[in-house]
N, CA, C and O atoms as a Tinker XYZ file with bonds, in Angstrom:
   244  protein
     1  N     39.764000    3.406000   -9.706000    73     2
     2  CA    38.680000    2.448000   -9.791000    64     1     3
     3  C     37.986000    2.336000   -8.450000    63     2     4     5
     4  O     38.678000    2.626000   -7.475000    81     3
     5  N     37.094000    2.072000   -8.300000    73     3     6
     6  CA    36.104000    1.613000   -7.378000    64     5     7
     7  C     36.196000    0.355000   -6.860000    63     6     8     9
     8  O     36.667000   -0.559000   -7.537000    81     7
     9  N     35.684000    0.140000   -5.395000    73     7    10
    10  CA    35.929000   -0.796000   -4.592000    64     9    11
    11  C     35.739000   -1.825000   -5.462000    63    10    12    13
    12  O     35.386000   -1.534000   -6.605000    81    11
    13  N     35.975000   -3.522000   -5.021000    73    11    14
    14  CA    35.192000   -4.523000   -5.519000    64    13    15
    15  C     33.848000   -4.852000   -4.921000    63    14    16    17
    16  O     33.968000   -4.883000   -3.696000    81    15
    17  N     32.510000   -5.133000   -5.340000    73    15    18
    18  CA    31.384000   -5.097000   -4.454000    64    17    19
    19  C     31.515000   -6.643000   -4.377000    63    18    20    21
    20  O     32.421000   -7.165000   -5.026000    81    19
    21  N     30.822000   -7.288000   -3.761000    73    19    22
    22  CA    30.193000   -8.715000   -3.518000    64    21    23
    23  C     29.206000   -9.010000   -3.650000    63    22    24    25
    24  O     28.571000   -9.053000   -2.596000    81    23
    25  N     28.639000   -9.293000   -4.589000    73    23    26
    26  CA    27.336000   -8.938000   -5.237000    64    25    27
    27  C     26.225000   -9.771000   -4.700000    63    26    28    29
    28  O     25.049000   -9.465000   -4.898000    81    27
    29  N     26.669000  -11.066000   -3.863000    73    27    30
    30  CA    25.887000  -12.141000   -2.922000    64    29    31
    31  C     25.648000  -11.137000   -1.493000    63    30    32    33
    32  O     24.568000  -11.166000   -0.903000    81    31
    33  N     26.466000  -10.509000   -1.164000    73    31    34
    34  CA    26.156000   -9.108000   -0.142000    64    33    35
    35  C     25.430000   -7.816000   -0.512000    63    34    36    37
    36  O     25.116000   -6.979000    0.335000    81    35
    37  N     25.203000   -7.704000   -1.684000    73    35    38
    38  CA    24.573000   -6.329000   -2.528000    64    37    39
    39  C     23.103000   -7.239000   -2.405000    63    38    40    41
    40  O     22.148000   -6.843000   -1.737000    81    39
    41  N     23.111000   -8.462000   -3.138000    73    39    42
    42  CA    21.917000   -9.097000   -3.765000    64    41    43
    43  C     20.434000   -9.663000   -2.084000    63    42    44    45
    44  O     19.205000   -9.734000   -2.072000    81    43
    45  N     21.685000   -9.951000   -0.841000    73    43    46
    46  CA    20.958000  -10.280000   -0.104000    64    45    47
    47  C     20.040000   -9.114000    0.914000    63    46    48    49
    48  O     18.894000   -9.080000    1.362000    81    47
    49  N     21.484000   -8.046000    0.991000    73    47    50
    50  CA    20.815000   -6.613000    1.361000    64    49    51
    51  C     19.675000   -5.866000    0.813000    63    50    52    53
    52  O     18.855000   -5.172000    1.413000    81    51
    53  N     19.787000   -6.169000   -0.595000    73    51    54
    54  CA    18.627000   -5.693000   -0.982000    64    53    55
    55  C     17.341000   -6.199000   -0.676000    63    54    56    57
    56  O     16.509000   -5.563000   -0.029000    81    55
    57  N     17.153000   -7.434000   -1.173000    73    55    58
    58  CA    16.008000   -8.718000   -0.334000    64    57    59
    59  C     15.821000   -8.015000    0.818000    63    58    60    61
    60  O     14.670000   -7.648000    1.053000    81    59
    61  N     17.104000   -7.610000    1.967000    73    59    62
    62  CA    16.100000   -7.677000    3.152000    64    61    63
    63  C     15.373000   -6.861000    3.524000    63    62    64    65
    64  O     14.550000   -6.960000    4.434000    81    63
    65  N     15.691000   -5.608000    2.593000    73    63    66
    66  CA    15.430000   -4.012000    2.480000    64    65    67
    67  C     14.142000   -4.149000    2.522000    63    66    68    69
    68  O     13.396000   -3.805000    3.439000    81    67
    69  N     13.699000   -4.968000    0.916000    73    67    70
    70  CA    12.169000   -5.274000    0.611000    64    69    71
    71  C     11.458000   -6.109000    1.300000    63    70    72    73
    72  O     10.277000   -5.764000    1.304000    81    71
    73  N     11.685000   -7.175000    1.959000    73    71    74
    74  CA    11.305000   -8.074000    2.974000    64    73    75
    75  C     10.566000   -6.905000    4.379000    63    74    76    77
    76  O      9.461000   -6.713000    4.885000    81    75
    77  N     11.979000   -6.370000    4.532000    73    75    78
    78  CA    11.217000   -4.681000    5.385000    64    77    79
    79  C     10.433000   -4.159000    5.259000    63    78    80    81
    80  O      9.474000   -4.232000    6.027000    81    79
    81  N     10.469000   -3.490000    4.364000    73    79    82
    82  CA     9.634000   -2.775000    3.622000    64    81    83
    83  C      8.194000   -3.876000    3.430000    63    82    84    85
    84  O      7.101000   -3.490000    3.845000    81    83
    85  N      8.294000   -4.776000    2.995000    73    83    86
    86  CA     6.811000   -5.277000    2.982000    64    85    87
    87  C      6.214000   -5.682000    4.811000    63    86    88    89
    88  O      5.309000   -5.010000    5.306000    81    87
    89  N      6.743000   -6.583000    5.427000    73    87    90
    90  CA     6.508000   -6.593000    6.774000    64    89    91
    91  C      6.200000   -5.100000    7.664000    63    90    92    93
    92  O      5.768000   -5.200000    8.812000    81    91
    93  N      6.342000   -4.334000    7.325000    73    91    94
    94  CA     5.924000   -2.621000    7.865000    64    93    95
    95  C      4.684000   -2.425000    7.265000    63    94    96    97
    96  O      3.671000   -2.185000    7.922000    81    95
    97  N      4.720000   -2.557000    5.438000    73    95    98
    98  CA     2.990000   -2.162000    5.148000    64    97    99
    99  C      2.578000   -3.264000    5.910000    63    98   100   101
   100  O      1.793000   -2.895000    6.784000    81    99
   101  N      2.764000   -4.300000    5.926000    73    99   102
   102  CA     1.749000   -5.228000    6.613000    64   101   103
   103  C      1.402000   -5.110000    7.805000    63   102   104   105
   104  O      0.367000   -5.678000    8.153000    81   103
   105  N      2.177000   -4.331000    8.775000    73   103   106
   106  CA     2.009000   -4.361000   10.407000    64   105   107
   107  C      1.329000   -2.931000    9.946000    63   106   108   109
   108  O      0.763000   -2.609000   10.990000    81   107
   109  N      1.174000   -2.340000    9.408000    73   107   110
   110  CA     0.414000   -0.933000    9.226000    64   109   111
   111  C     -1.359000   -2.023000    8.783000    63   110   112   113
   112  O     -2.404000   -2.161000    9.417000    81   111
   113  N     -1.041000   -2.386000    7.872000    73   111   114
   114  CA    -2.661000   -3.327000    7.188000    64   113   115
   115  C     -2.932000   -4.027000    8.567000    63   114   116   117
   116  O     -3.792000   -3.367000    9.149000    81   115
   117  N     -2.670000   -4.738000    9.063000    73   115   118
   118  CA    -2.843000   -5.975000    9.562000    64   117   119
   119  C     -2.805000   -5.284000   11.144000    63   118   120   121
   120  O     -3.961000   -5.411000   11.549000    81   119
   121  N     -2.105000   -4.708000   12.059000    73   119   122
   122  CA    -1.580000   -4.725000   13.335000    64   121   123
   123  C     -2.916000   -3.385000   13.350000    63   122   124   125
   124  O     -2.465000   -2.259000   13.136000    81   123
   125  N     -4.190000   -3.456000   13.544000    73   123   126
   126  CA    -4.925000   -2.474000   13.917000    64   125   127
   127  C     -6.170000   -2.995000   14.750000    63   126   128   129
   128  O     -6.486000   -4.181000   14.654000    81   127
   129  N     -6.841000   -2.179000   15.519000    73   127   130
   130  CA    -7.851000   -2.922000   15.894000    64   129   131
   131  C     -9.356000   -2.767000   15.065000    63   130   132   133
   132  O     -9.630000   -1.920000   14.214000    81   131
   133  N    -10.158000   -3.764000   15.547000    73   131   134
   134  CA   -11.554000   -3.479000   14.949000    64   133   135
   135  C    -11.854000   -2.391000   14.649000    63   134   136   137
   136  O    -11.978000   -2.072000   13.466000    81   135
   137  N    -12.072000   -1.429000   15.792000    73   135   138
   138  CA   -12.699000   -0.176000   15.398000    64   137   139
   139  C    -11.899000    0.747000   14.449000    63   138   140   141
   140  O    -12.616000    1.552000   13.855000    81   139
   141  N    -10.494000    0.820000   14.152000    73   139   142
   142  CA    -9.965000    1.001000   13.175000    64   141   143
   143  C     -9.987000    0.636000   12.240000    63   142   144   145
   144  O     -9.493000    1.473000   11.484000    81   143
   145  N    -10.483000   -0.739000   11.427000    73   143   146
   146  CA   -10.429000   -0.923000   10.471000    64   145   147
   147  C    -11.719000   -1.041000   10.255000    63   146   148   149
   148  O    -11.992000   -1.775000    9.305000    81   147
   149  N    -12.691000   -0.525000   10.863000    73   147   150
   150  CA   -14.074000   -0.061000   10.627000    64   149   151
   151  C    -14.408000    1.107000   10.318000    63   150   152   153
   152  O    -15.261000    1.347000    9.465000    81   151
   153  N    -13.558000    2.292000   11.202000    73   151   154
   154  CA   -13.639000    3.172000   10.571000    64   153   155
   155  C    -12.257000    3.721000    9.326000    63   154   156   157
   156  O    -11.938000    4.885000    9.082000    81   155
   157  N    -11.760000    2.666000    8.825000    73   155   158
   158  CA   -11.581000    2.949000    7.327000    64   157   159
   159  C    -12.028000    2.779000    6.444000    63   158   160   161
   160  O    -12.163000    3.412000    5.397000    81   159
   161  N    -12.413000    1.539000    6.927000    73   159   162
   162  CA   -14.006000    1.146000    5.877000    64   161   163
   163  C    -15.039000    1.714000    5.604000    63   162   164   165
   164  O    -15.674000    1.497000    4.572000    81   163
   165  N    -15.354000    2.506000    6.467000    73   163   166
   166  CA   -16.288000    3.750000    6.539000    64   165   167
   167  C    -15.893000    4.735000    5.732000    63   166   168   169
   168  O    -16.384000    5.062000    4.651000    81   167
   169  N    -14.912000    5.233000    6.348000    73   167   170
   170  CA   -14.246000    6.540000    5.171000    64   169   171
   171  C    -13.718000    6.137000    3.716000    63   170   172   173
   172  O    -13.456000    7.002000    2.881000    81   171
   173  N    -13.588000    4.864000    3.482000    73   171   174
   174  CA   -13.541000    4.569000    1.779000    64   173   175
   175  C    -14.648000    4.186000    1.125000    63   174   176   177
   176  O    -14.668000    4.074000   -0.101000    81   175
   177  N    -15.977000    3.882000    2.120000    73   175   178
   178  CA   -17.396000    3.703000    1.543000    64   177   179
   179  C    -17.560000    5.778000    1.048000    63   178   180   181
   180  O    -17.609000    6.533000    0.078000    81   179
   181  N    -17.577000    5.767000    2.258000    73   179   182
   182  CA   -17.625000    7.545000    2.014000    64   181   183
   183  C    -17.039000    8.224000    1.089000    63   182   184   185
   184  O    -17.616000    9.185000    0.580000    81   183
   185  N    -15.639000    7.799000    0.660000    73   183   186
   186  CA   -14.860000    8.616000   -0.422000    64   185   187
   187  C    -15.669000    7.815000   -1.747000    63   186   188   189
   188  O    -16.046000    8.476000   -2.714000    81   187
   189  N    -15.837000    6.657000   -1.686000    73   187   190
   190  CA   -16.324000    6.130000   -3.163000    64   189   191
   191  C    -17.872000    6.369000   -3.562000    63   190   192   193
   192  O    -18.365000    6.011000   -4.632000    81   191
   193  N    -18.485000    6.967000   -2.622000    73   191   194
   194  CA   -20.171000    7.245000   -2.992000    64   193   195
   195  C    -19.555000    8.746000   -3.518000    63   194   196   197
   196  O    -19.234000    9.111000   -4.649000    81   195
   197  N    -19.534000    9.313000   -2.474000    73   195   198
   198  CA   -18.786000   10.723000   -3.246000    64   197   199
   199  C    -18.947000   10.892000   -4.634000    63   198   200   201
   200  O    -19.846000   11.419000   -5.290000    81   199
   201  N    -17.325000   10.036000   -5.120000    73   199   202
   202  CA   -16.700000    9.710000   -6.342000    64   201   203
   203  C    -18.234000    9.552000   -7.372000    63   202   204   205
   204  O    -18.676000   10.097000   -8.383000    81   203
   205  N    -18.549000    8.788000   -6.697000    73   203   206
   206  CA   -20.125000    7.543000   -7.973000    64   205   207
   207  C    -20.784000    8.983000   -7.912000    63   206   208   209
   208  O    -21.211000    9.377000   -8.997000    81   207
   209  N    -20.974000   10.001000   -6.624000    73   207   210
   210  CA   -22.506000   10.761000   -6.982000    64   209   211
   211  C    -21.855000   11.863000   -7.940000    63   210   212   213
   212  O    -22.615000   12.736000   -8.360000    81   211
   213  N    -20.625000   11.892000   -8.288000    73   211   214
   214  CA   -20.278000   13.133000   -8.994000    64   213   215
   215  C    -19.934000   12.508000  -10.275000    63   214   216   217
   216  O    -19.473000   13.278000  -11.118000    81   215
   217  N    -20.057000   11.311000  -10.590000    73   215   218
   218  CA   -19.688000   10.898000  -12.068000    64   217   219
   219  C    -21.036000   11.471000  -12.768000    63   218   220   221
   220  O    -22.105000   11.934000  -12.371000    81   219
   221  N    -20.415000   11.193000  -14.030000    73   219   222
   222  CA   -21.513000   12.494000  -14.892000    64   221   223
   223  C    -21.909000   11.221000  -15.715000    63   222   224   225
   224  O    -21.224000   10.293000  -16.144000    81   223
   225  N    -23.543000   11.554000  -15.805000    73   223   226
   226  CA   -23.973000    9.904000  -16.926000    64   225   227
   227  C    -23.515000   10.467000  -18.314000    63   226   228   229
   228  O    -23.412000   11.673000  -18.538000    81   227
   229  N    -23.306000    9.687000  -19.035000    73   227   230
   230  CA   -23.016000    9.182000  -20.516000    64   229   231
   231  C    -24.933000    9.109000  -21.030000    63   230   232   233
   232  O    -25.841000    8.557000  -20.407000    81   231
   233  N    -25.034000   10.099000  -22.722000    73   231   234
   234  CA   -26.158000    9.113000  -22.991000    64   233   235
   235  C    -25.538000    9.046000  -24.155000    63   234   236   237
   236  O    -24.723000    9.795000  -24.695000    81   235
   237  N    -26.415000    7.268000  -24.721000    73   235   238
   238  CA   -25.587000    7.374000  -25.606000    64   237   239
   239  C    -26.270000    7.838000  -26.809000    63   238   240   241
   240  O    -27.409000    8.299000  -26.897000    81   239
   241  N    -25.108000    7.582000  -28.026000    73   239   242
   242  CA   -25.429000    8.513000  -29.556000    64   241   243
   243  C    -24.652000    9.069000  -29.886000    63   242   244
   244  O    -24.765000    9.738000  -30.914000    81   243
């Protein structure tokens, strides 16, 4: 058989895993300067005109 786990030690480790894990995307979102998050804003205006000039019109009928 397998160890006994402690499942208040399984249950809190996990929490802090994800607690991690979210505080990292956030210092990635959040911890940048102006001109960085200007020029992402730029390059997702840029990727989404792209996207719009290559959609194909619908007529309808």
């Amino acid at each position: 058989m397998g160890d006994p786990v402690n499942l208040n030690k399984a249950r809190k480790a996990r929490d802090r895993a994800m607690r991690e894990a979210e505080a990292a995307a956030n210092r990635a979102k959040h911890g940048r300067s102006k001109a960085e998050k200007a020029n992402d804003r730029r390059e997702e205006e840029r990727r989404r005109a792209l996207l719009d000039g290559a959609r194909k019109e619908e007529t309808p009928g």
